[in-house]
C-alpha positions in Angstrom: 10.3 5.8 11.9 11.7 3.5 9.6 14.1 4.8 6.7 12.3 4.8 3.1 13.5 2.1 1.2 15.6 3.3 -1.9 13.5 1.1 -4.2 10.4 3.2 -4.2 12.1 6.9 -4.5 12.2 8.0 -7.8 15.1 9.4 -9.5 14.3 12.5 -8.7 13.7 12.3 -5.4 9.8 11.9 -5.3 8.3 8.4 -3.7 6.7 6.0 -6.3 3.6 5.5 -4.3 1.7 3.6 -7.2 2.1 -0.2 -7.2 3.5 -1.2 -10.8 0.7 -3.0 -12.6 2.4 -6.4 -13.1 3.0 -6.8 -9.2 -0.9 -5.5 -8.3 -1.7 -8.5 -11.1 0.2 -11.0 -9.5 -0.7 -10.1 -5.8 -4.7 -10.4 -7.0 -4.0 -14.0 -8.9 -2.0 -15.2 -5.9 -4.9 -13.8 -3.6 -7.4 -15.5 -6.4 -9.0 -12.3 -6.5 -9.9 -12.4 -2.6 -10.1 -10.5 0.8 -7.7 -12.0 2.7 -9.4 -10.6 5.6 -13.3 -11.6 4.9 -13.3 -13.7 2.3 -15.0 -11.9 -0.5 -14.1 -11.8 -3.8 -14.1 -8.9 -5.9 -12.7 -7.1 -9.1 -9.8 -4.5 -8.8 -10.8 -1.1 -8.7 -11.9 2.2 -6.5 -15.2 1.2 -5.8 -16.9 -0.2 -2.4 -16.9 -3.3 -4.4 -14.0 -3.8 -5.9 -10.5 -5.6 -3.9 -7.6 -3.5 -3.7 -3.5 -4.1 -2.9 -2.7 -3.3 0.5 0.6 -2.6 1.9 1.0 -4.7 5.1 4.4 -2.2 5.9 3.5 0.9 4.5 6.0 3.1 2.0 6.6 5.3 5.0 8.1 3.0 7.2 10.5 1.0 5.2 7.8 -1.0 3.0 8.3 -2.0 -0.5 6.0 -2.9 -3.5 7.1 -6.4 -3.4 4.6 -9.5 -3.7 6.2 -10.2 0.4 4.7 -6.9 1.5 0.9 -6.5 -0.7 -1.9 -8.2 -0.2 -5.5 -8.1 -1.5 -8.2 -6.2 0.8 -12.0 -5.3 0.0 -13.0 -1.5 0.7 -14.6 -2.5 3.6 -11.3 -3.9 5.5 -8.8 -1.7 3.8 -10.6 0.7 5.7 -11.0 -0.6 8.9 -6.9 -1.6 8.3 -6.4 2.4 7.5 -8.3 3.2 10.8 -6.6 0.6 13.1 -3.0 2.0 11.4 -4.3 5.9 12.1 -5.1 5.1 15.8 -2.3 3.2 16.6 0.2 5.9 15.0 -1.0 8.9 13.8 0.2 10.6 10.5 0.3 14.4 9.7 -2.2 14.8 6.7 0.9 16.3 4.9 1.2 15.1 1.2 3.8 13.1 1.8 3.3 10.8 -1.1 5.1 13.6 -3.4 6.9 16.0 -1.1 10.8 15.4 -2.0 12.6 13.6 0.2 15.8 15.1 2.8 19.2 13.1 3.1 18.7 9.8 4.1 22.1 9.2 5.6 
């Protein structure tokens, strides 16, 4: 496992798992509001419809919320993503979007 990158940990400790607004804007203009898997076009949001940001190097191995490392999925391929990255290398359920992190030496 990669180490966390020090640019999403908060400064107490916790992980910034949300993507700050201004880079999710710019990664669905650059994507023109598009799944760069299937093609569809969307509008940002938690729907089955909508196109979200997608972390091609997840926080948890060494991924950042940079424009290099996000780009825009429907809920249909973000999904099948999520199940492809679960299968390949599966996660403990753990929340480990807030637990605080150990040294990092």
């Amino acid at each position: 496992m990669r180490k966390i990158s020090s640019k999403v940990i908060r400064p107490n400790g916790l992980i910034e798992s949300r993507i700050p607004p201004a880079t999710r804007k710019a990664v669905y203009e650059r994507d023109d509001f598009t799944c760069k898997d299937c093609g569809t076009k969307g509008k940002p949001g938690r729907t089955k419809e909508s196109i979200q940001a997608y972390h091609l190097v997840p926080l948890r191995e060494g991924g950042e919320h940079t424009l290099e490392n996000l780009i825009t999925v429907c809920y249909t391929c973000r999904k099948r993503r999520d199940d492809e990255r679960r299968k390949a290398k599966p996660v403990s359920r753990s929340s480990f979007r807030w637990r605080k992190l150990k040294d990092q030496k």
